[in-house]
C-alpha positions as CSV (number, residue, x, y, z in Angstrom):
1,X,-28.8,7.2,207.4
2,X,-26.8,10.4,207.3
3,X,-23.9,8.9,205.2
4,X,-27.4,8.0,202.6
5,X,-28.0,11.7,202.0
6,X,-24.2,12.5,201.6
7,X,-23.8,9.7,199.0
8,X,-26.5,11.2,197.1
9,X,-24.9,14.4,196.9
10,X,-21.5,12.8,196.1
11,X,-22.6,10.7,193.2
12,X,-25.3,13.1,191.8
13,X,-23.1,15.6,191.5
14,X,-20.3,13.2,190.1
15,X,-22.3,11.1,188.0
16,X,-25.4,13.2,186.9
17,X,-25.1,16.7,187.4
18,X,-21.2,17.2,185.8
19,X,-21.5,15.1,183.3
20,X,-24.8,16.5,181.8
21,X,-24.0,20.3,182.1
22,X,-20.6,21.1,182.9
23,X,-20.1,23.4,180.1
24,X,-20.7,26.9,179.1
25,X,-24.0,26.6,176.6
26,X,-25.9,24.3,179.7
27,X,-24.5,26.7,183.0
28,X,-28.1,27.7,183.5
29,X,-29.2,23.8,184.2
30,X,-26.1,23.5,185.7
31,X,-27.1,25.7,189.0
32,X,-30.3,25.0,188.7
33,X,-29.2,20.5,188.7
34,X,-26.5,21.6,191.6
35,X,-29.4,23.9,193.6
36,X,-32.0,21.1,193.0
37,X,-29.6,18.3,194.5
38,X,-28.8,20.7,197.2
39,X,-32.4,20.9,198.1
40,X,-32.6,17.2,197.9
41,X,-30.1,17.0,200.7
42,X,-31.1,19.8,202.6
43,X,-34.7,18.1,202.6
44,X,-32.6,14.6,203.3
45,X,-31.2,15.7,206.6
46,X,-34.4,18.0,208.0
47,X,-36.1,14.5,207.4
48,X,-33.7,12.8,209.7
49,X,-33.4,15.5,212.6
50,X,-37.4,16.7,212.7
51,X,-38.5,13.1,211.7
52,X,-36.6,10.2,212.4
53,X,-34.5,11.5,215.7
54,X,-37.6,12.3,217.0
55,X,-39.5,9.1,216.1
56,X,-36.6,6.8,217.4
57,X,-35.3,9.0,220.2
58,X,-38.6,11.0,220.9
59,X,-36.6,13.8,221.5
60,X,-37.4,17.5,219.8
61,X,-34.0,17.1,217.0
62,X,-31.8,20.6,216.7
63,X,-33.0,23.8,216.2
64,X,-33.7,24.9,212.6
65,X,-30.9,27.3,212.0
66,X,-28.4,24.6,213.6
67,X,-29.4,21.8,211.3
68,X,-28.9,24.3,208.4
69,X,-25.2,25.3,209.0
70,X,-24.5,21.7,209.7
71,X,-26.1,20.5,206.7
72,X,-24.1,23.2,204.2
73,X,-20.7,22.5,206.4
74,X,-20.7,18.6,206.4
75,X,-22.3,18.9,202.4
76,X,-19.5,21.5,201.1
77,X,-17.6,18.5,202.3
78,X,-18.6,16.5,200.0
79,X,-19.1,18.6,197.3
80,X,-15.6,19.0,197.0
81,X,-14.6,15.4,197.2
82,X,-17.6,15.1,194.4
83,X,-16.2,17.7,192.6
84,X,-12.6,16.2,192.9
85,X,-13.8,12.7,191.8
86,X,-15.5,14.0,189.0
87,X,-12.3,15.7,187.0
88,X,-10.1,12.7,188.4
89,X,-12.9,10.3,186.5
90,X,-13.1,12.7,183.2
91,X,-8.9,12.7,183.1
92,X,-8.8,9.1,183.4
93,X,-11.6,8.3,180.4
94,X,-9.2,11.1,178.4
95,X,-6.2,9.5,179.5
96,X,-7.2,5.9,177.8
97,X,-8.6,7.5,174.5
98,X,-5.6,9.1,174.0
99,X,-3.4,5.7,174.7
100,X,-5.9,3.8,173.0
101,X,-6.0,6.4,170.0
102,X,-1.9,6.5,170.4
103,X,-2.0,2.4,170.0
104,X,-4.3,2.2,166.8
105,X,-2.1,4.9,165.0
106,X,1.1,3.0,165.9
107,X,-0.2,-0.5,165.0
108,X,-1.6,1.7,161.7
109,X,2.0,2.5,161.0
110,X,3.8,-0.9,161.5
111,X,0.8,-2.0,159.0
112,X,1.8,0.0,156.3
113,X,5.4,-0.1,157.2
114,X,5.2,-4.2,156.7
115,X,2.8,-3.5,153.3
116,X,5.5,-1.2,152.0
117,X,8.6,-3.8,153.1
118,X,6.4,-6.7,151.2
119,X,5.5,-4.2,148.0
120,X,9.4,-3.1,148.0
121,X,10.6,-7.0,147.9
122,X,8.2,-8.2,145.1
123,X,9.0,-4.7,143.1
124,X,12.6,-5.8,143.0
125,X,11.9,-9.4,142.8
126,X,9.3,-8.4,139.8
127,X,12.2,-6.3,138.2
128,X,15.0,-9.2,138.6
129,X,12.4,-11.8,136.8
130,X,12.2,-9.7,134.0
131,X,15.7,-8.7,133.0
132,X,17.2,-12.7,133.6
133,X,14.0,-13.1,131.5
134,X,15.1,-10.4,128.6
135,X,18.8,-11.7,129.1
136,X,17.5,-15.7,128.9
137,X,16.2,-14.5,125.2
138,X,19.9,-13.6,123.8
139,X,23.0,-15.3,124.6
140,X,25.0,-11.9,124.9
141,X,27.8,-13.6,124.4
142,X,27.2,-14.9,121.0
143,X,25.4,-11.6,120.2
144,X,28.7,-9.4,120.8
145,X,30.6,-12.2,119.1
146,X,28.4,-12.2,115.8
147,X,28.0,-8.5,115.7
148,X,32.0,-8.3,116.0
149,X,32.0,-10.7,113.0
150,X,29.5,-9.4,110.6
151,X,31.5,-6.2,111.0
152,X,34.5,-7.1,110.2
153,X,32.9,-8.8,106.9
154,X,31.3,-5.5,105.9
155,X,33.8,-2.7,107.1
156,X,35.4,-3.2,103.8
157,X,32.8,-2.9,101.7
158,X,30.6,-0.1,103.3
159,X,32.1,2.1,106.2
160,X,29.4,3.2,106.9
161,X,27.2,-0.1,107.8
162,X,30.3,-1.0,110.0
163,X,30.0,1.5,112.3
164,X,26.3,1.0,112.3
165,X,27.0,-2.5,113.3
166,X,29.7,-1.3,115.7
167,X,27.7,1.1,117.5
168,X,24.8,-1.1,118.1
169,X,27.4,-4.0,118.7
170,X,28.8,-1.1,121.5
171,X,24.7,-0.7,123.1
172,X,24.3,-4.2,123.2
173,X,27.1,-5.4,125.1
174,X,26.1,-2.3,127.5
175,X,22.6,-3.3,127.8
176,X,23.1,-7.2,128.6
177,X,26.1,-6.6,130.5
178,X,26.1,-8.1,134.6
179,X,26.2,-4.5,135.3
180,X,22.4,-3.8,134.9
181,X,21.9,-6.5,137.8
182,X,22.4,-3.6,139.4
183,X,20.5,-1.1,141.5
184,X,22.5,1.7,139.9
185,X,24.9,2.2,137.3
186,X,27.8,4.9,136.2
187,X,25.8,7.9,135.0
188,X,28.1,8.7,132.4
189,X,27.6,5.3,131.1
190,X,23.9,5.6,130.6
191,X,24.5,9.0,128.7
192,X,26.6,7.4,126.4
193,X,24.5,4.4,125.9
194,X,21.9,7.7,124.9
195,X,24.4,9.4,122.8
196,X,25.2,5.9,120.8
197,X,21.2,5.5,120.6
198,X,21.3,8.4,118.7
199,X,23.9,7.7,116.6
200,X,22.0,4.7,115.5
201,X,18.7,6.5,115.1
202,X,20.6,8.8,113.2
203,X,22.0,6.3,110.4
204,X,19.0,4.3,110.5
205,X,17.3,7.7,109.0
206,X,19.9,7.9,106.7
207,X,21.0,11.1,108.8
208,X,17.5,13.1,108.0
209,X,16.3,13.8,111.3
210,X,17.3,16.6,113.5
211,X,18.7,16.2,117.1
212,X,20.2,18.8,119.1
213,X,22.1,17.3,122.3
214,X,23.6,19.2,125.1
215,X,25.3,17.7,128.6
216,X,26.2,20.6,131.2
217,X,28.8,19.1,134.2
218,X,30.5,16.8,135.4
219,X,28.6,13.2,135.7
220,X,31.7,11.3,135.9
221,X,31.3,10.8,139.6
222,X,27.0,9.8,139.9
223,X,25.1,6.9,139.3
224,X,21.5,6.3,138.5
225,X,19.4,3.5,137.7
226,X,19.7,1.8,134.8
227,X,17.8,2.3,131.7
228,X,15.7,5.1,133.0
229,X,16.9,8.1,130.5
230,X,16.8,5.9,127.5
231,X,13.0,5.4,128.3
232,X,12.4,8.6,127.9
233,X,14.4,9.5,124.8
234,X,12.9,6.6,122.9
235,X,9.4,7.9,123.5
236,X,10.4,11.7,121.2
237,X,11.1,8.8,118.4
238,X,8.1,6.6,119.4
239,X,6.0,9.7,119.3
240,X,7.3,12.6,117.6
241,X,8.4,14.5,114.1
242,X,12.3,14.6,114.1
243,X,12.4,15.6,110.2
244,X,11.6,19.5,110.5
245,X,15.0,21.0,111.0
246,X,13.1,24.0,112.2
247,X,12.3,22.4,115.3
248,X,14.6,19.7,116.0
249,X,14.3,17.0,119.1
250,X,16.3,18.5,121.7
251,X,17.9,16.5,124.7
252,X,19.4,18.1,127.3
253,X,21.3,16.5,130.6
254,X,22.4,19.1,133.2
255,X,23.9,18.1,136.6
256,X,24.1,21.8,139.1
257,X,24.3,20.7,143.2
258,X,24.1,17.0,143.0
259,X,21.0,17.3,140.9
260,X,20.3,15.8,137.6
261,X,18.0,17.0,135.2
262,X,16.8,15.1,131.8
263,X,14.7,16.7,129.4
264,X,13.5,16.1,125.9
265,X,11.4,18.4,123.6
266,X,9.9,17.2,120.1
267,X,7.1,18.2,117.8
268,X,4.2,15.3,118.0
269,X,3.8,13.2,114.9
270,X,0.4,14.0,113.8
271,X,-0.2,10.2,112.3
272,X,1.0,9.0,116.0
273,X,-2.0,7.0,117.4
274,X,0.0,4.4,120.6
275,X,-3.2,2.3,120.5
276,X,-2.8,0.7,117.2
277,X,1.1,1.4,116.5
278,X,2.6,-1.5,116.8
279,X,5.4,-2.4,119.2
280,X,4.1,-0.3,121.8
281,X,3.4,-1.3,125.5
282,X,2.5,1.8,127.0
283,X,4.5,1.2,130.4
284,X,7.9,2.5,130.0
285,X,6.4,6.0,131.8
286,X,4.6,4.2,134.3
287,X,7.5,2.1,135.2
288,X,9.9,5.2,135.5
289,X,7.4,6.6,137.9
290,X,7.4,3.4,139.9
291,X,11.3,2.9,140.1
């Protein structure tokens, strides 16, 4: 009957009391829950020495002041181990949310690691299909091979429509070559593949746009990916007014500390609208961004 009362003090201090106030906005009910359950106790074990003993034993139970020192003796007992069981209880609950937070993050990151492994595959699977798709259209082969012929047909007669034909015989045999298979090609090829763009652009116009190129170190020993830069200078012709020699297209490639930096600067042709002018696709930015 005596262990009854020291339960209750245990577990309502453990279980009810701790749980419910242990903090500093609720130390008021806190004492007054610990003082209450005290009472409780106290009231437990008068019951059993003036009540019960008497009743079962008929003898007259301990004096007052006897039952009170044991009561607060054997209940600081208990009180402790209460105590003790509650912060061992409270570590353990904080002890699995942490693992069980620790487990849904790592199982969070394996997720998107495996969604970024499968997005990576089809991205380069994606960009495989469509270059053995642009090479399936032209037999580069025969291309080089005819280009080669027609200019030496016309090389006599105009000089200047063989080197057109040269120059674009030159990008051709670049652009189709096994070498854009590749994840990355020689930098200074790609530059040069620009600079003969321009060339081209340049007779096509019958020389009457303005370009002002400029390179700045040594790119003799990078590579990049392929067909990147060319993007981006195609868009200044797509988009913009290269006949006021007041404010030319300017190109500029600069390589300082292993890093590369391509930049273009045009005027924007007023009559420029990309929804209706026609050969325009509208992803050659987007899929810069994504390689």
């Amino acid at each position: 009957v005596y262990r009854i009362g020291d339960a209750m003090l245990f577990y309502g201090l453990a279980l009810f009391v701790l749980p419910r106030f242990f903090s500093k906005s609720t130390i008021f009910q806190l004492i007054l829950s610990f003082l209450t359950l005290l009472g409780l106790y106290l009231g437990w074990r008068a019951w059993i020495e003036y009540l019960l003993m008497p009743w079962l034993f008929d003898t007259t139970g301990n004096k007052l002041v006897q039952m009170i020192s044991l009561t607060i003796f054997n209940g600081n007992t208990y009180v402790m181990f209460s105590v003790g069981y509650f912060f061992a209880l409270k570590s353990i609950k904080q002890q699995k949310e942490i693992a069980q937070q620790e487990i849904a993050i790592a199982e969070k990151d394996a997720e998107i690691a495996r969604q970024d492994a499968e997005l990576a595959i089809l991205a380069k699977e994606k960009t495989l299909a469509e270059m053995a798709f642009l090479r399936a259209q032209i037999n580069p082969h025969f291309l080089y091979n005819t280009l080669n012929m027609l200019y030496s047909k016309v090389r006599g007669a105009s000089k200047e429509a063989g080197n057109i034909i040269l120059t674009f015989a030159e990008m051709m045999r670049y652009a189709t070559s096994t070498r854009m298979q590749q994840d990355t090609v020689d930098l200074e090829g790609e530059l040069d593949f620009v600079k003969q763009y321009l060339e081209l652009q340049k007779q096509r116009f019958n020389n009457n746009i303005f370009i002002e190129y400029e390179e700045q170190g040594d790119f003799s020993y990078f590579r990049i990916m392929p067909m990147v830069l060319i993007t981006i200078v195609e868009n200044s012709f797509k988009h913009g007014e290269l006949h006021d020699p007041e404010y030319p297209l300017q190109i500029k490639a600069t390589l300082e500390d292993d890093v590369l930096t391509f930049s273009t600067w045009n005027l924007k042709r007023k009559d420029d609208n990309p929804i209706t002018d026609k050969g325009q696709t509208g992803i050659g930015i987007d899929n810069i961004k994504k390689r």
